[in-house]
C-alpha positions as CSV (number, residue, x, y, z in Angstrom):
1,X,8.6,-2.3,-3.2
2,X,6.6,-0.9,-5.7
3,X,5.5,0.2,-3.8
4,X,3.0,2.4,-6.1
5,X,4.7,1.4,-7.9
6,X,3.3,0.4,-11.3
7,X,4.5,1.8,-14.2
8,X,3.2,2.8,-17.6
9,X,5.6,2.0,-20.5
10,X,6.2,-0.2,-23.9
11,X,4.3,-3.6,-23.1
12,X,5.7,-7.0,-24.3
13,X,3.9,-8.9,-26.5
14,X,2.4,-11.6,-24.7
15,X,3.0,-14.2,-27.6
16,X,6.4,-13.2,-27.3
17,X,6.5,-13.8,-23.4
18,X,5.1,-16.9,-23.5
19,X,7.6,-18.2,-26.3
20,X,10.5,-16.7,-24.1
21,X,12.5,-19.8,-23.4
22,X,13.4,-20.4,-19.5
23,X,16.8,-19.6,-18.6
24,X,19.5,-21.3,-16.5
25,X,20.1,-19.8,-13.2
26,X,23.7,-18.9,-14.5
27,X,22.1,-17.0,-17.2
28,X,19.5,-15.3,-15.6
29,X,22.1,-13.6,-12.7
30,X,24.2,-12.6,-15.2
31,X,21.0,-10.6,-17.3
32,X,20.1,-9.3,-14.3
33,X,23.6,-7.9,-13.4
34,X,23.8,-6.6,-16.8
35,X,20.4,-4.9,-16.6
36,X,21.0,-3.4,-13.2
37,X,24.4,-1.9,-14.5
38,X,21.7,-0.4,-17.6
39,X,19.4,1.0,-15.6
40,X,22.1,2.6,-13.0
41,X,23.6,4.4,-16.3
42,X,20.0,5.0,-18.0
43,X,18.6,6.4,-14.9
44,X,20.4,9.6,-15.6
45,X,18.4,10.8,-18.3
46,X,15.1,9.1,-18.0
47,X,13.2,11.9,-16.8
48,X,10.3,13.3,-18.8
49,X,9.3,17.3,-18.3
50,X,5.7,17.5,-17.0
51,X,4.4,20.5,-16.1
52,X,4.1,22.5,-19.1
53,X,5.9,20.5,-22.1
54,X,9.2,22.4,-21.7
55,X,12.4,21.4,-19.9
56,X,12.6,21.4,-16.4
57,X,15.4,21.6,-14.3
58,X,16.0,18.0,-12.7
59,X,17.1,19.4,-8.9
60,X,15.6,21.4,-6.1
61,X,18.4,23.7,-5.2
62,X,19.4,26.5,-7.2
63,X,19.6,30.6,-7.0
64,X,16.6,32.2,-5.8
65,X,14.1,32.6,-8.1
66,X,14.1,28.9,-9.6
67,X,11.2,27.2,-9.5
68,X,10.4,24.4,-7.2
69,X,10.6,20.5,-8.8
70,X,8.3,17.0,-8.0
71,X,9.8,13.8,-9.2
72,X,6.9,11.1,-9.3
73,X,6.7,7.7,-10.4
74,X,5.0,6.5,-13.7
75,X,1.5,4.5,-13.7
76,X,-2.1,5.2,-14.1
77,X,-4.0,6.6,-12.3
78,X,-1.4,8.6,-10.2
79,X,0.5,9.7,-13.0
80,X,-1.3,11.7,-15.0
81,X,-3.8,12.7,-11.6
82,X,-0.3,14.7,-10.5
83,X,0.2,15.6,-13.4
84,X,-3.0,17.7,-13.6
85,X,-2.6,18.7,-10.7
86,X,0.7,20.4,-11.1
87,X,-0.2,22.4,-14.5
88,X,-3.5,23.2,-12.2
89,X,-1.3,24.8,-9.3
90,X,1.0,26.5,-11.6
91,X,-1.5,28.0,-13.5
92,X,-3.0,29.5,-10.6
93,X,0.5,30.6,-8.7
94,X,2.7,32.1,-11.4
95,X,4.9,32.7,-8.2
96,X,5.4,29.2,-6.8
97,X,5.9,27.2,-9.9
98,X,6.5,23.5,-9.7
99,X,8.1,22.0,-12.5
100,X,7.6,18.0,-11.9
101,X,9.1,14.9,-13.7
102,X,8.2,11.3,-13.4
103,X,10.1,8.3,-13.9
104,X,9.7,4.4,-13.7
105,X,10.0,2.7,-10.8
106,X,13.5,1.3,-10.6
107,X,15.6,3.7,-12.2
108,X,13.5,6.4,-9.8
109,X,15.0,4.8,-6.6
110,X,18.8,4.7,-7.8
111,X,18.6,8.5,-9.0
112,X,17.0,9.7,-6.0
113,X,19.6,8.4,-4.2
114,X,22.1,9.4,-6.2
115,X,20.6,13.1,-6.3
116,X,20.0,13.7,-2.3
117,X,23.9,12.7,-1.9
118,X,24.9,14.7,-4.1
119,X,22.7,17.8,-2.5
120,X,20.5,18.2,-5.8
121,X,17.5,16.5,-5.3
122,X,14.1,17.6,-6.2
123,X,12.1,19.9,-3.9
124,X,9.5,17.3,-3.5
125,X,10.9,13.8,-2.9
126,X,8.8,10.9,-3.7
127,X,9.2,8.1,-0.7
128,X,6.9,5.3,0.8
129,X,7.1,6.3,4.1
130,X,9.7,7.6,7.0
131,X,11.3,3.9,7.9
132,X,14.2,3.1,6.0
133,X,15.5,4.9,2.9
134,X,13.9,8.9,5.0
135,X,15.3,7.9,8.0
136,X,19.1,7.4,6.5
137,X,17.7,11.5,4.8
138,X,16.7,12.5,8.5
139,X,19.8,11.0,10.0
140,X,21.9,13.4,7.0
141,X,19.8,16.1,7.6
142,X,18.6,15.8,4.0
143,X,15.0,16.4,4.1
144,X,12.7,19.1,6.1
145,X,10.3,18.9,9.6
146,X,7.1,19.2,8.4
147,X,5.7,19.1,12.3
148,X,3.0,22.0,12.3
149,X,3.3,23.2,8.5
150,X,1.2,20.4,6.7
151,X,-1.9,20.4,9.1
152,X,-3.6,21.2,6.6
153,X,-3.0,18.4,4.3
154,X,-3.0,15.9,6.8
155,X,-6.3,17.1,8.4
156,X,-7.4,15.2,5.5
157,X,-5.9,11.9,6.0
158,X,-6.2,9.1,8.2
159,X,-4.0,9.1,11.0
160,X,-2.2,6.2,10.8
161,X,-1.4,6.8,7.6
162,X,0.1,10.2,8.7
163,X,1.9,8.7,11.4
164,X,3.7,6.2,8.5
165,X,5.3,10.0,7.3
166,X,6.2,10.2,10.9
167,X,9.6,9.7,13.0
168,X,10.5,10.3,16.8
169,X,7.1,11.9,16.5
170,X,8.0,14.9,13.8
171,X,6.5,14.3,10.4
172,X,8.8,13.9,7.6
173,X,6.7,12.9,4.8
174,X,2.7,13.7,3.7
175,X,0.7,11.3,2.2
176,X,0.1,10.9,-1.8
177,X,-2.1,8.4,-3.7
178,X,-3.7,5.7,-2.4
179,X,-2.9,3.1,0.2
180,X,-1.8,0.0,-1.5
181,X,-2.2,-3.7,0.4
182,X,-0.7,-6.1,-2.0
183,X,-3.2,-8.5,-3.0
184,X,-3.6,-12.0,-5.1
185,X,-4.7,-11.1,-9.1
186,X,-6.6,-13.8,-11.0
187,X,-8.3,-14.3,-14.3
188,X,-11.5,-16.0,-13.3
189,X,-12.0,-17.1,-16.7
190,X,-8.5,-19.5,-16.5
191,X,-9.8,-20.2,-13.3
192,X,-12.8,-21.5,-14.0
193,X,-11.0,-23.6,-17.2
194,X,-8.6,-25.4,-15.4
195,X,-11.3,-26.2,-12.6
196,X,-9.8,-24.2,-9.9
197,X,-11.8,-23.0,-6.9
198,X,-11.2,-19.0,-5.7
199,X,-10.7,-17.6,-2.9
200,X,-7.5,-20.1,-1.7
201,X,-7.9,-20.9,1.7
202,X,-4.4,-22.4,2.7
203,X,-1.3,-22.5,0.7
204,X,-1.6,-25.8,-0.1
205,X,-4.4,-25.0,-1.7
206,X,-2.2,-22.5,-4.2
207,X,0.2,-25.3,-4.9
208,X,-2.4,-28.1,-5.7
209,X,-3.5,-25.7,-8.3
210,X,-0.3,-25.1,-9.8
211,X,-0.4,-28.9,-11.9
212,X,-4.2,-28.1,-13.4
213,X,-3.4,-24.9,-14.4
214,X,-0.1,-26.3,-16.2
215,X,-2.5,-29.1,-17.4
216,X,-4.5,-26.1,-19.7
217,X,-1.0,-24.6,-21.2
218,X,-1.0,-21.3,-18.7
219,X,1.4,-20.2,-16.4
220,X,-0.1,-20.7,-13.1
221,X,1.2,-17.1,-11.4
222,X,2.9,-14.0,-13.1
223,X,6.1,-12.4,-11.6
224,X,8.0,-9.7,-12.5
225,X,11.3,-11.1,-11.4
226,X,14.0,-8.9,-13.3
227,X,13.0,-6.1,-11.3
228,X,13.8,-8.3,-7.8
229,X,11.4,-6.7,-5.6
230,X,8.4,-8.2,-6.8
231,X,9.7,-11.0,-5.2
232,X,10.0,-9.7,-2.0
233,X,6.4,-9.9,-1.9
234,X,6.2,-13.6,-1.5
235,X,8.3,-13.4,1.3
236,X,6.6,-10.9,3.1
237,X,3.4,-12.8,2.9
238,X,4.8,-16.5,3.8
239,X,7.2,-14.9,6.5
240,X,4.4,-13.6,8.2
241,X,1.7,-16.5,7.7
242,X,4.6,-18.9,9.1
243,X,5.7,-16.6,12.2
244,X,4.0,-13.7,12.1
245,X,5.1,-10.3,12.4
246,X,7.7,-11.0,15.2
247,X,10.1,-13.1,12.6
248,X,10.8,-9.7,10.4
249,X,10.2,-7.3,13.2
250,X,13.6,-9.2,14.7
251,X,15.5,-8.1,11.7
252,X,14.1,-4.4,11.5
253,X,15.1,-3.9,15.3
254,X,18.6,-5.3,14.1
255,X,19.0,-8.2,16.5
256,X,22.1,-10.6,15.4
257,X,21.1,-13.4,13.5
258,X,17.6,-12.6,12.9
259,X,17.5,-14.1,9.8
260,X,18.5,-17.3,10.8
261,X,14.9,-17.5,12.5
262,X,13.5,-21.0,11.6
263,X,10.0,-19.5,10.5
264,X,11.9,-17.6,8.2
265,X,13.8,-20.2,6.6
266,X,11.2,-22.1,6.3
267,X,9.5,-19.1,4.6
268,X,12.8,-19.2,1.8
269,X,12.2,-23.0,1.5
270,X,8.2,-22.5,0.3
271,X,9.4,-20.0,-2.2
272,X,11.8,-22.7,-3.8
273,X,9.5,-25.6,-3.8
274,X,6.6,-23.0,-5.6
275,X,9.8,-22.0,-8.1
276,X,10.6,-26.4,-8.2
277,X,7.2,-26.8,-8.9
278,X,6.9,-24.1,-11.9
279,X,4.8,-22.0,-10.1
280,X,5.7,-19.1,-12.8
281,X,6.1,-18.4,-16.2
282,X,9.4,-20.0,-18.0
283,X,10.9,-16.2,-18.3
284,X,9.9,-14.7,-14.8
285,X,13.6,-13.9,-14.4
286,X,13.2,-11.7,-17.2
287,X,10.0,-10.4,-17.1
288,X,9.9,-6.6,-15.5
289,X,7.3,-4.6,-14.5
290,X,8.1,-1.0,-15.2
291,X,6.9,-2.5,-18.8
292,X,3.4,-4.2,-16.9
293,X,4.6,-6.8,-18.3
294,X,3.4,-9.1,-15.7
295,X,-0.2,-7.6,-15.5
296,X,-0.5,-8.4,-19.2
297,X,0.5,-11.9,-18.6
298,X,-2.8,-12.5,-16.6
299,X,-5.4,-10.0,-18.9
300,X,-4.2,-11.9,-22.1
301,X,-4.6,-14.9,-20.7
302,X,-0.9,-15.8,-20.2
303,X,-0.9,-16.3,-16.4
304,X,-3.3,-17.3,-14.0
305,X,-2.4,-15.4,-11.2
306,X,-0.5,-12.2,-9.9
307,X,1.1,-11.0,-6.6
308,X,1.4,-7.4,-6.7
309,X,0.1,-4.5,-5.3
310,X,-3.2,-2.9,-5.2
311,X,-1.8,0.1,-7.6
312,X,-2.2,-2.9,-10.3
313,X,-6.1,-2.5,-10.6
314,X,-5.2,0.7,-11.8
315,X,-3.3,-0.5,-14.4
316,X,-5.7,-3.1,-14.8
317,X,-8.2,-0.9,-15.8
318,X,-5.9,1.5,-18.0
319,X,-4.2,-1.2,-20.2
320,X,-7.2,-4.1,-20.4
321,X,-10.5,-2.2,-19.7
322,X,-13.0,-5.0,-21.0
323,X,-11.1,-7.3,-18.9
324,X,-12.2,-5.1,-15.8
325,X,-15.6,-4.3,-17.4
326,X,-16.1,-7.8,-17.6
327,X,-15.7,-8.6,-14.2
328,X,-13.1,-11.3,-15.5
329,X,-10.7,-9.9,-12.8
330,X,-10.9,-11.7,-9.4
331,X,-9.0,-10.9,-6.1
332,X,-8.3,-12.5,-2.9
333,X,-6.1,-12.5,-0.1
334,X,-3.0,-14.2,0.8
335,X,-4.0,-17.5,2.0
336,X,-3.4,-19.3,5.4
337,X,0.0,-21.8,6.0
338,X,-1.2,-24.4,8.3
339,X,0.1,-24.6,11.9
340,X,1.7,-21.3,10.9
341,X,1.5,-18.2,13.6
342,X,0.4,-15.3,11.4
343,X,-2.9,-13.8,11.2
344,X,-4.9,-14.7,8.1
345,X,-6.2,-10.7,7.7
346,X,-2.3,-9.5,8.3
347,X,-1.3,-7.7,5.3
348,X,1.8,-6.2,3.4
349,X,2.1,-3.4,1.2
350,X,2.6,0.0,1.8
351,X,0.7,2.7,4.0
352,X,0.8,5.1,1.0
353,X,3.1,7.0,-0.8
354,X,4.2,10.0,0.6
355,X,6.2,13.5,-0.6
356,X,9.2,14.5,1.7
357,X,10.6,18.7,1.2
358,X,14.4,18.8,0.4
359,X,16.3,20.9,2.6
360,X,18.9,21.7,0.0
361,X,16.1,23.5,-1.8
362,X,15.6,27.0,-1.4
363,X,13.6,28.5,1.3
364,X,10.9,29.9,-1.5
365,X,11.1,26.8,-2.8
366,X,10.2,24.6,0.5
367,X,7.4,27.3,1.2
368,X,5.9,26.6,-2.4
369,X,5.8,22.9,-2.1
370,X,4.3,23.4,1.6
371,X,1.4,25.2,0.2
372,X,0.7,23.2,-2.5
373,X,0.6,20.2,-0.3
374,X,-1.5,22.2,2.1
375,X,-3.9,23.0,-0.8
376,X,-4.2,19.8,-2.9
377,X,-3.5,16.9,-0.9
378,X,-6.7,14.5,-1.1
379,X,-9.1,17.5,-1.8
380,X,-12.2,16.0,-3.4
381,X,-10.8,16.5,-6.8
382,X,-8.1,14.2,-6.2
383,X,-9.7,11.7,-4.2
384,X,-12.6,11.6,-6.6
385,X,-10.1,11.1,-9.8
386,X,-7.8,8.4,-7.2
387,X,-11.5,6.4,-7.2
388,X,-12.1,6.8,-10.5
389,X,-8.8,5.2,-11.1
390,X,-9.4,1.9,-9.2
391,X,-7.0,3.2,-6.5
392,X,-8.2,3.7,-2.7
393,X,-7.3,7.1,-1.1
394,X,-6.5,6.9,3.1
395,X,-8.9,9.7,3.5
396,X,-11.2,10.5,5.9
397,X,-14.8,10.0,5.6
398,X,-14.8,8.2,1.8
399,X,-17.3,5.2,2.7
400,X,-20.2,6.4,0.8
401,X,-17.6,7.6,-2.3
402,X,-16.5,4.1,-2.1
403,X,-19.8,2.4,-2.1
404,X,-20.9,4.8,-5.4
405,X,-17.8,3.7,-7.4
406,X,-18.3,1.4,-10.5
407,X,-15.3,-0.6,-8.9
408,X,-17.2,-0.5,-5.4
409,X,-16.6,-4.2,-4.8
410,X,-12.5,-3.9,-5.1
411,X,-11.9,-0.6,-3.4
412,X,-14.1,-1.4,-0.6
413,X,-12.3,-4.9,-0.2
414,X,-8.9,-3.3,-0.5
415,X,-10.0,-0.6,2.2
416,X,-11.5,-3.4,4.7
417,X,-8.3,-5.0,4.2
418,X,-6.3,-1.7,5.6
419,X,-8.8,-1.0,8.1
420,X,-9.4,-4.3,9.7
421,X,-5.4,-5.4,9.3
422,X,-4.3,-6.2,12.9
423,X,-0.8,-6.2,11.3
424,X,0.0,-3.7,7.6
425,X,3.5,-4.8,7.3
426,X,5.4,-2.0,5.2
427,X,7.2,-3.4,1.9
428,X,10.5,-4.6,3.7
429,X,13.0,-3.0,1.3
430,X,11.4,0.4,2.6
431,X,12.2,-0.6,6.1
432,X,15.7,-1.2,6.1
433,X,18.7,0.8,5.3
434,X,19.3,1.5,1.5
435,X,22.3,-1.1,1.9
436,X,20.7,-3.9,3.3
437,X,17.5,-3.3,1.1
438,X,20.2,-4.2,-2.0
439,X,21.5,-6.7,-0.5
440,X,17.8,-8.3,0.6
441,X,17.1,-8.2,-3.2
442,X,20.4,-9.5,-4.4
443,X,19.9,-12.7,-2.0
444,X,16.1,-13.0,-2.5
445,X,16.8,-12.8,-6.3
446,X,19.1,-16.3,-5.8
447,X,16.8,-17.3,-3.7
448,X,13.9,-17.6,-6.9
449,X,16.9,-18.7,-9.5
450,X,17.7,-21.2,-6.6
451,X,21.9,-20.6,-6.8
452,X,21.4,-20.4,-2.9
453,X,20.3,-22.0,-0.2
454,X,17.9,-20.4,2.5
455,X,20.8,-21.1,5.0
456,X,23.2,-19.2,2.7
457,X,21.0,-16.5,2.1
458,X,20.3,-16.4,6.0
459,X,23.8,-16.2,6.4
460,X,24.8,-13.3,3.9
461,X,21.7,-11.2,5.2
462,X,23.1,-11.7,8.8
463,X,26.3,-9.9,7.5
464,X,24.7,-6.7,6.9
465,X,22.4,-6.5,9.9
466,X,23.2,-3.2,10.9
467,X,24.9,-1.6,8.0
């Protein structure tokens, strides 16, 4: 997931969106294959220099005397908050320099990969947490224990959101950013013109919507469906309101068949009636969201609705500011399935992000990353300019900074939602190995162009349990 996952870049017209012209299944698999193959190649030299306007070296290994490297995602507010906080440290420590570069979303999470196999990745690695994608770096001995040289930094933080950066107990990762429960967008305005009533109670609520909002010429929800796993959001969110955490809690402890779990297939089924019943825009399959292409959708006036993360309000505020200002931006929760077994304040998203420590970089290197984590993780610099951004930083002891924010109402929501969640289900495609993470957006990707069945896409997931 995105994760943090939203990304600054060229925006799409939204006249130009909306006169996009829906694409046949066929069509749409074979411009996303293409597009993957694009970004795979692109992701190579998509890297922009950071920390003081001249090239930077792209790896964290090197002779001694190289400076350390960050790699960081694009997307207000975090972007340009690391950003200042790098030229900041280096400034000061002319001896532990920290060269970063940042880079979209989805071309980010094929290069990393690419670069800790290879045994150049950056000093700092950019994650979402020690399940999944760290744990195969663990397992290869790719990444550092942090146990005992980050207490400072974490003293900061909440502890469960430390214990996220956390495996058999030794802590792999410290947290960055903000914590990020993905949330339901809406333009009150559209809401309000098509006669629709906010906050959704029950998913059938959602899809009696879905004909007024069609009725007033707007795209009832927004999604971001060339970059897959936006998707994966809807399933997170039905699979758990349907059977609660235990139906993907089967599949992340690897138990044979686990997809085949009726809740869950009934889960695939609600995503393909909401698709059958042009729940989205005509071009969702190739609308991305490295451009924010999908947050414009619902500030112009495009979309109704959006399912994305709670990074989005930053972006929000950064590209549509009188929108914000307004208060024509509305949130809400996922709504209830009825007779389903989840918990109605269950949530899914991501913990935070976090920053692993290569182990292929040198040892000055790993010491100067350790001490700039130490020294400007969440100090109240950071957590001030995170507020000021819309996002909501897992620190300790923020209520009252919360409460005095101009966005009070949303960051206080968003942090109920993280503290009172009985269940904060980490973005799936962070949870499982790197291979069956593909694979889980591959299927769920045929899933919304409707090319497969729920059975079929039970069946191929079952495959890779394991792998």
């Amino acid at each position: 997931m995105k994760d943090s996952v939203g990304a600054d870049g060229p925006h799409e017209d939204a006249k130009e969106i909306k006169q996009m012209r829906h694409h046949n299944g066929r069509m749409r698999a074979l411009v996303a294959t293409l597009v993957a193959g694009a970004l795979a190649v692109a992701a190579g030299g998509c890297g922009e220099s950071d920390g003081n306007g001249s090239a930077s070296p792209t790896t964290g290994g090197g002779a001694a005397g190289d400076p350390a490297t960050a790699w960081y995602l694009t997307g207000a507010p975090n972007e340009e908050i690391t950003k200042k906080s790098l030229e900041d440290w280096n400034a000061a420590h002319p001896d532990q320099q920290i060269i970063g570069e940042v880079y979209a979303n989805d071309p980010y999470k094929e290069k990393i990969r690419t670069a800790v196999g290879a045994g150049n990745p950056p000093t700092l690695i950019f994650n979402w947490g020690a399940a999944g994608v760290v744990a195969e770096y663990v397992a290869e001995d790719k990444v550092i224990d942090l146990t005992g040289r980050v207490d400072q930094a974490l003293s900061r933080t909440l502890d469960s959101i430390n214990k996220a950066g956390q495996l058999d107990g030794k802590q792999y990762g410290v947290p960055i950013y903000g914590t990020q429960p993905v949330i339901l967008y809406y333009n009150k305005a559209l809401f309000e013109q098509a006669g629709v009533e906010a906050p959704f109670e029950t998913w059938d609520d959602l899809l009696a919507s879905i004909p007024k909002f069609k009725a007033i010429g707007v795209a009832p929800i927004a999604l971001a469906g060339q970059s897959k796993w936006p998707d994966l959001m809807w399933l997170e969110y039905l699979a758990d309101r349907v059977g609660g955490p235990e139906a993907f809690n089967a599949v992340a402890a690897g138990e044979a068949d686990a997809w085949s779990n009726p809740d869950m297939l009934t889960a695939l089924q609600m995503i393909q009636d909401l698709v059958a019943a042009d729940g989205f825009q005509e071009s969702f399959g190739s609308t991305t969201t490295d451009s924010n292409a999908d947050v414009a959708l619902v500030h112009t006036g495009e979309a109704a609705m959006l399912l994305q993360g709670s990074w989005c309000y930053g972006t929000f505020k950064n590209d549509a500011p009188d929108f914000v200002s307004s208060g024509n931006l509305g949130t809400m929760v996922f709504p209830t399935v009825s007779g389903g077994k989840g918990d109605p304040n269950n949530i899914a998203g991501n913990p935070a992000n976090y920053f692993s420590v290569a182990k292929d970089a040198t040892a000055d290197q790993q010491q100067a990353v350790i001490d700039y984590l130490n020294s400007e993780a969440y100090t109240d610099e950071i957590v001030d300019a995170l507020i000021a951004g819309g996002a909501v930083p897992p620190a300790k002891d923020i209520e009252d900074k919360l409460a005095a924010a101009d966005d009070a109402d949303f960051l206080i929501q968003a942090y109920d939602l993280v503290k009172n969640a009985p269940n904060f289900q980490m973005s799936w495609d962070q949870v499982l190995s790197s291979v069956q993470a593909q694979e889980l957006l591959n299927q769920l990707d045929a899933i919304f162009l409707g090319s497969i069945t729920p059975q079929q896409f039970a069946d191929n997931m079952n495959a890779v349990i394991g792998q």
